[in-house]
C-alpha positions as CSV (number, residue, x, y, z in Angstrom):
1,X,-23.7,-20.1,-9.9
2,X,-23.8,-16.6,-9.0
3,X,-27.2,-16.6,-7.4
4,X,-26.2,-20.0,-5.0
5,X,-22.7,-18.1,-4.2
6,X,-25.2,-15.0,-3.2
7,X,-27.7,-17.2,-1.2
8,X,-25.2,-19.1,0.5
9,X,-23.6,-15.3,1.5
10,X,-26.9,-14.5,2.5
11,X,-27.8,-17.5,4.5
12,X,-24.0,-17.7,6.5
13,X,-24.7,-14.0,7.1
14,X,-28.5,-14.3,8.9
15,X,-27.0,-17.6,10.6
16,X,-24.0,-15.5,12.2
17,X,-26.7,-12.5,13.6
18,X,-28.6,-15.1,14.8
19,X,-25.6,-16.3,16.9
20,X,-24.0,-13.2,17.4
21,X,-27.5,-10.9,18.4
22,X,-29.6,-13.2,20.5
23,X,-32.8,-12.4,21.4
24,X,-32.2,-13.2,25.1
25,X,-28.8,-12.9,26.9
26,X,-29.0,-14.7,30.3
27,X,-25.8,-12.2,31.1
28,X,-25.0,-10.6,34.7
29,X,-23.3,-6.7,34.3
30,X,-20.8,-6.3,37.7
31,X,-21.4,-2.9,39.1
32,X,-17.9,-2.4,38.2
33,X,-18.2,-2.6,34.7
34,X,-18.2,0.8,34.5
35,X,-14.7,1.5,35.9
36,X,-13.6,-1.6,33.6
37,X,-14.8,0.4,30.3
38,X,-13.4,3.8,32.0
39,X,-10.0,1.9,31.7
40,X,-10.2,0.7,28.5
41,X,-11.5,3.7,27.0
42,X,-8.2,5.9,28.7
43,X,-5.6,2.9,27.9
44,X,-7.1,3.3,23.9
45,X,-6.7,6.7,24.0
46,X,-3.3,7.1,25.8
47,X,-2.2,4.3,23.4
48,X,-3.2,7.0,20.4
49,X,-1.6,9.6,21.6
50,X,1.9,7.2,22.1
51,X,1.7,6.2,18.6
52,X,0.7,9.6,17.0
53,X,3.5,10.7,18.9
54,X,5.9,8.0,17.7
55,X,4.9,8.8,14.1
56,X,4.9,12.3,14.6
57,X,8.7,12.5,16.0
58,X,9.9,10.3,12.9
59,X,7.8,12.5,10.3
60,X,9.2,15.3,12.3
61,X,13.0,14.5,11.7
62,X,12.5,12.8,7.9
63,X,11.2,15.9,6.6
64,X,13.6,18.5,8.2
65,X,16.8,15.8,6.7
66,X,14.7,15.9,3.7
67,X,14.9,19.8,3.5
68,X,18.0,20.5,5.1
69,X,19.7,18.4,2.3
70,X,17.7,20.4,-0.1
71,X,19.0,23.6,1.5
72,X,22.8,22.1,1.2
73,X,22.3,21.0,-2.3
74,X,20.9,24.9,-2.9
75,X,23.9,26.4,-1.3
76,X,26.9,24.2,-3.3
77,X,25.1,24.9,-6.4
């Protein structure tokens, strides 16, 4: 059972290179592919810096709530 599962995993896995790498690609690169990839490359990395942003603000204000209550709690003690 184990060794058919394994095959099987094996064979699915070969069958998908095949279709995935071919050994020929019959495919046509635009000379403005390169200005396409620029794009995305900039767009992935201004995206990054929005969301480290986004996180970093809400970090930012849980952990000074978190310690200014902590100071509060220090000071009524």
């Amino acid at each position: 059972m184990k060794y058919s599962l394994r095959l099987n995993t094996f064979v699915a896995f070969l069958v998908g290179c095949c279709i995935v790498f071919p050994k020929t690609a019959h495919a046509y690169l635009d000379p403005g592919i390169g200005s396409y990839i620029f794009q995305l490359l900039l767009a992935s990395l201004f995206g990054a810096f929005l969301v480290a942003k986004t996180y970093w603000s809400k970090l930012k204000v849980s952990l000074k709530n978190r310690f200014s209550m902590r100071k509060r709690y220090e000071k009524n003690k």
